[in-house]
C-alpha positions, -999 to 999 in steps of 0.1 A, spaced: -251 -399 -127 -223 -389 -151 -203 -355 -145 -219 -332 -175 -257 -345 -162 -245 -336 -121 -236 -304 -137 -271 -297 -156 -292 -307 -127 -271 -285 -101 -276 -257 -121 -315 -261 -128 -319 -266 -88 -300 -233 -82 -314 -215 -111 -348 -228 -92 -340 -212 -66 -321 -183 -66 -342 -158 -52 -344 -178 -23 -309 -185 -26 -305 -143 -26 -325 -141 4 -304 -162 19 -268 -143 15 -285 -108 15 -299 -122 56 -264 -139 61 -247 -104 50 -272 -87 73 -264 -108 102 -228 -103 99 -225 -72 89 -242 -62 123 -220 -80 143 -193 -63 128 -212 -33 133 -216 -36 171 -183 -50 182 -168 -14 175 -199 -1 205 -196 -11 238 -233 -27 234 -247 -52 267 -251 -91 254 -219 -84 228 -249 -61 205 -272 -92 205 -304 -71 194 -290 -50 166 -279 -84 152 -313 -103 157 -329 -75 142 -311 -71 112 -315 -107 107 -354 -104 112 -362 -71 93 -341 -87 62 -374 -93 40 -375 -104 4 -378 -70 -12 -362 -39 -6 -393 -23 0 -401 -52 23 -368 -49 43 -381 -12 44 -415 -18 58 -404 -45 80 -375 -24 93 -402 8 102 -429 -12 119 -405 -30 142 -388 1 149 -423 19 157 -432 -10 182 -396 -9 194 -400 28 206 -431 20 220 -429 -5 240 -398 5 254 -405 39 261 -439 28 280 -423 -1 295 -395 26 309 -418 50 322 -436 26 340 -402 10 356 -393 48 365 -424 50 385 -432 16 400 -403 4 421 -398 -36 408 -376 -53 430 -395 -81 439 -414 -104 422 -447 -96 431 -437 -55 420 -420 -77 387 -455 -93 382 -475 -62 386 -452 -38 361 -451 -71 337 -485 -74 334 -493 -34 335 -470 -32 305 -476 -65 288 -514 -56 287 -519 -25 269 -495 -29 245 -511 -65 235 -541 -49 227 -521 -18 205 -503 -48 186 -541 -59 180 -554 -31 172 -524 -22 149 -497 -45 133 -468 -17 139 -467 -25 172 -462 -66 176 -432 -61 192 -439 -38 216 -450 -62 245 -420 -83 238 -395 -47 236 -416 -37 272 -405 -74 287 -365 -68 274 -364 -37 286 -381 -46 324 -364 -82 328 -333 -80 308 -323 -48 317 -327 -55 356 -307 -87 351 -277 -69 333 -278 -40 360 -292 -15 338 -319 10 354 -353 9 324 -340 43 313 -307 26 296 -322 -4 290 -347 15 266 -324 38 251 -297 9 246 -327 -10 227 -341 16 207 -304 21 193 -293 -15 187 -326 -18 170 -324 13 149 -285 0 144 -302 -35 131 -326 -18 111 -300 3 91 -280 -21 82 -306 -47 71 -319 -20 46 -284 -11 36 -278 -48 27 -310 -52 11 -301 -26 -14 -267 -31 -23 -262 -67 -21 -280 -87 -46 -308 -67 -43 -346 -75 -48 -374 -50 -59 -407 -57 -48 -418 -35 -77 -400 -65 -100 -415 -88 -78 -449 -75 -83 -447 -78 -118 -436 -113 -121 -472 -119 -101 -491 -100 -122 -482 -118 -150 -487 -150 -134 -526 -140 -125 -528 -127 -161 -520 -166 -173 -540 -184 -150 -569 -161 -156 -562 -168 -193 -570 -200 -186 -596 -198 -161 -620 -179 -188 -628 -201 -213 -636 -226 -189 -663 -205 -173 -676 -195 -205 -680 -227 -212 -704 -235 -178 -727 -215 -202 -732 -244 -227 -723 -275 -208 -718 -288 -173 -692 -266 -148 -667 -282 -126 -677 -265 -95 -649 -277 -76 -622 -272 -101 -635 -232 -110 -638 -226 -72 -602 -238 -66 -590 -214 -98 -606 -186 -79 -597 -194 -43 -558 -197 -58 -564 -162 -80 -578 -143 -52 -548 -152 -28 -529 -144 -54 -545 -113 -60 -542 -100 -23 -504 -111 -20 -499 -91 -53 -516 -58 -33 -494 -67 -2 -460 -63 -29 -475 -32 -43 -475 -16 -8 -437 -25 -6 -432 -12 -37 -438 20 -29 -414 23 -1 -389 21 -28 -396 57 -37 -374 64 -9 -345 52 -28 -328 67 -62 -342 38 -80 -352 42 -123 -380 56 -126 -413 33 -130 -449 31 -129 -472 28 -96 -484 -7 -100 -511 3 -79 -531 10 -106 -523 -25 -124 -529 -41 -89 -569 -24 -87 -577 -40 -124 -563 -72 -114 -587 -75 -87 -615 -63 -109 -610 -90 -134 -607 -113 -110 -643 -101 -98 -656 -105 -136 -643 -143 -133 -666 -144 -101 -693 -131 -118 -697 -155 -144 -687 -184 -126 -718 -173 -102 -739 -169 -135 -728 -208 -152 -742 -225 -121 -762 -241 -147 -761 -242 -188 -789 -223 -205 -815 -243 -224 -804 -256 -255 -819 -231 -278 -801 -206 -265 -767 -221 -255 -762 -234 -290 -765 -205 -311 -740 -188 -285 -712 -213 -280 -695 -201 -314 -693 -170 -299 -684 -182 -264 -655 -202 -276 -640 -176 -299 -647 -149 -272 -627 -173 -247 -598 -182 -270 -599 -143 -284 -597 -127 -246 -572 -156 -231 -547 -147 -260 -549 -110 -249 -542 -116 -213 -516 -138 -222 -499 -111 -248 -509 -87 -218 -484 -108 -198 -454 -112 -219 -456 -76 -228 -453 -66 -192 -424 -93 -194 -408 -75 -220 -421 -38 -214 -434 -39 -249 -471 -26 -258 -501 -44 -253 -518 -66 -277 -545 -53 -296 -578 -54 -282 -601 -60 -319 -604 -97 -318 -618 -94 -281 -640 -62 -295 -650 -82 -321 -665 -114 -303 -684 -92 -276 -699 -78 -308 -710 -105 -321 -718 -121 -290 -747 -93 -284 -755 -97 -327 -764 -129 -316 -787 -119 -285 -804 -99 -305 -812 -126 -328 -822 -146 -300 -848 -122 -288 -858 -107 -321 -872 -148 -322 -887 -146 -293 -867 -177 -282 -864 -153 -246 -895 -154 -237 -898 -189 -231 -869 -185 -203 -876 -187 -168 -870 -160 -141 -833 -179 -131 -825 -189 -165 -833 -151 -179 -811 -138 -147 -782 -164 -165 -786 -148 -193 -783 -112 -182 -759 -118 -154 -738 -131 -187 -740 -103 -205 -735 -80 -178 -700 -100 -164 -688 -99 -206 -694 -61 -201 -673 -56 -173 -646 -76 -188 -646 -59 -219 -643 -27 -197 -611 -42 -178 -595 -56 -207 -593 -24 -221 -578 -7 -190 -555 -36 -185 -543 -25 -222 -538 13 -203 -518 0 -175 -497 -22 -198 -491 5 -221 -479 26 -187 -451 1 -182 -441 1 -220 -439 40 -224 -414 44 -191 -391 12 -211 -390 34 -241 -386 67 -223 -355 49 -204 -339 38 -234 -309 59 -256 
């Protein structure tokens, strides 16, 4: 491979990957920034938990660093503070006493940690603080306090390095998935529209789903990160909350008619309406995809009047339909089709429309930021 060419695919491998490569100096930076950290204390094990802590609370995000940092900090205190109370009062010494305060302290805060995420690390703080402590000669009262610190220690600077070196926004980050979804659901629509007038791909439509709703739920896991980035002087933007909940409604309408194109309606009816079908599908994929690069760019949303237009005619068409009578002759499934269709194009046309509010949210902060 020639020099120039080396060069090109080099560059397209790290542009790739360069928020992973960013996650991987900002953890680096956390890890020896710690150490730096703890060699001016006089900290047991040369400051060994404030270094494994920055490294393991050193998330993605900022607001991840910040939520990761809290929660191990809260299981931390925890499970160090029972574990020391229980040393104080149960003489350990030998290894039966060990066993006994081990498994007195192990047990409980297992079933907190299942009961509550915050505190995962509290049964493995409680064992640190009984076993390693005894080992290095400390009594569990300085064992817990010298873990709480290093641990707070490794939490500060892991948040420190995740906002001022190459720093990551979960809010950004959020964003970028939204837009994805907003894609893929552009092309997910038409192809359940068309289950309405010819065969479905069950297995291809319930893969599209599966992949949106996962998508969908890591999107409300960044929008919970992104709101522990209020605690920092960042420029002002938009809860994506709000973008998050619509997300997961349109999703829902996708369900809906999926569930409803089991089976194409009878010929009489599906032809008159595939016209409308198809221009509804093409009309409504180009506004999620304009709803998606105007996030991108922060610009307003695409107008909704060609989507507006095809629902409208769409339910002209109905009308048609049952002014001919050509409903009657529908069974009881086919006739819940049919309604279950118009119903799901109904809720869309209802999201669509407050997906063009929560774009329009994001635009109006851009412009408001600008000179």
């Amino acid at each position: 491979m020639e020099t120039p060419a080396l060069w090109r695919f080099l560059r397209d491998r790290v542009r790739a990957r360069r928020a992973e490569l960013r996650f991987c100096l900002r953890v680096t930076a956390a890890g020896l920034l710690a150490l730096a950290v703890v060699s001016v204390f006089d900290f047991p094990l040369h400051g060994l938990w404030a270094v494994l802590t920055a490294i393991v609370v050193t998330q993605t995000s900022v607001g991840g660093s910040v939520r990761a940092t809290l929660e191990y900090l809260v299981g931390t205190l925890g499970g160090a503070v029972y574990a020391a109370a229980l040393g104080v009062l149960i003489p350990h010494a030998s290894p039966a006493s060990q066993a006994l305060v081990l498994a007195l302290a192990v047990a409980p805060l297992a079933l907190a940690a299942a009961i509550n995420p915050s505190f995962r690390v509290a049964p493995f703080s409680a064992v640190l603080v009984l076993l390693i402590g005894g080992a290095i000669g400390e009594s569990p009262v300085a064992s817990a306090l010298t873990r709480i610190l290093e641990v707070a220690l490794g939490g500060v600077v892991a948040v420190a390095v995740s906002v001022l070196v190459l720093p990551e926004r979960a809010h950004r980050i959020g964003l970028e998935t939204a837009m994805g979804i907003l894609d893929r659901m552009a092309d997910a629509l038409p192809k359940m529209l068309a289950g309405f007038t010819g065969p479905l791909d069950v297995a291809e439509t319930a893969r599209i789903l599966d992949d949106l709703g996962r998508s969908v739920a890591a999107l409300e896991g960044t929008v919970a990160e992104a709101r522990r980035e209020r605690l920092f002087p960042f420029a002002r933007e938009p809860d994506p909350a709000p973008l998050a909940r619509t997300l997961v409604r349109l999703r829902n309408d996708l369900v809906i008619l999926r569930r409803a194109a089991a089976a194409p309606l009878p010929p009489q009816i599906a032809e008159p309406l595939a016209p409308h079908l198809a221009r509804l599908g093409e009309g409504a994929g180009a506004f999620l995809r304009g709803a998606a690069s105007a996030l991108a760019g922060r610009r307003l949303p695409p107008p909704l009047g060609p989507v507006e237009d095809s629902l409208q005619a769409f339910g002209s068409e109905v009308a048609v339909l049952r002014g001919k009578g050509l409903t009657r002759a529908l069974s009881t499934a086919e006739l819940e089709r049919l309604f279950a269709l118009g119903f799901g194009l109904e809720q869309l046309r209802q999201n669509l429309s407050d997906l063009a509010r929560r774009v329009q949210e994001f635009a109006g902060v851009e412009q408001e930021n600008r000179p």
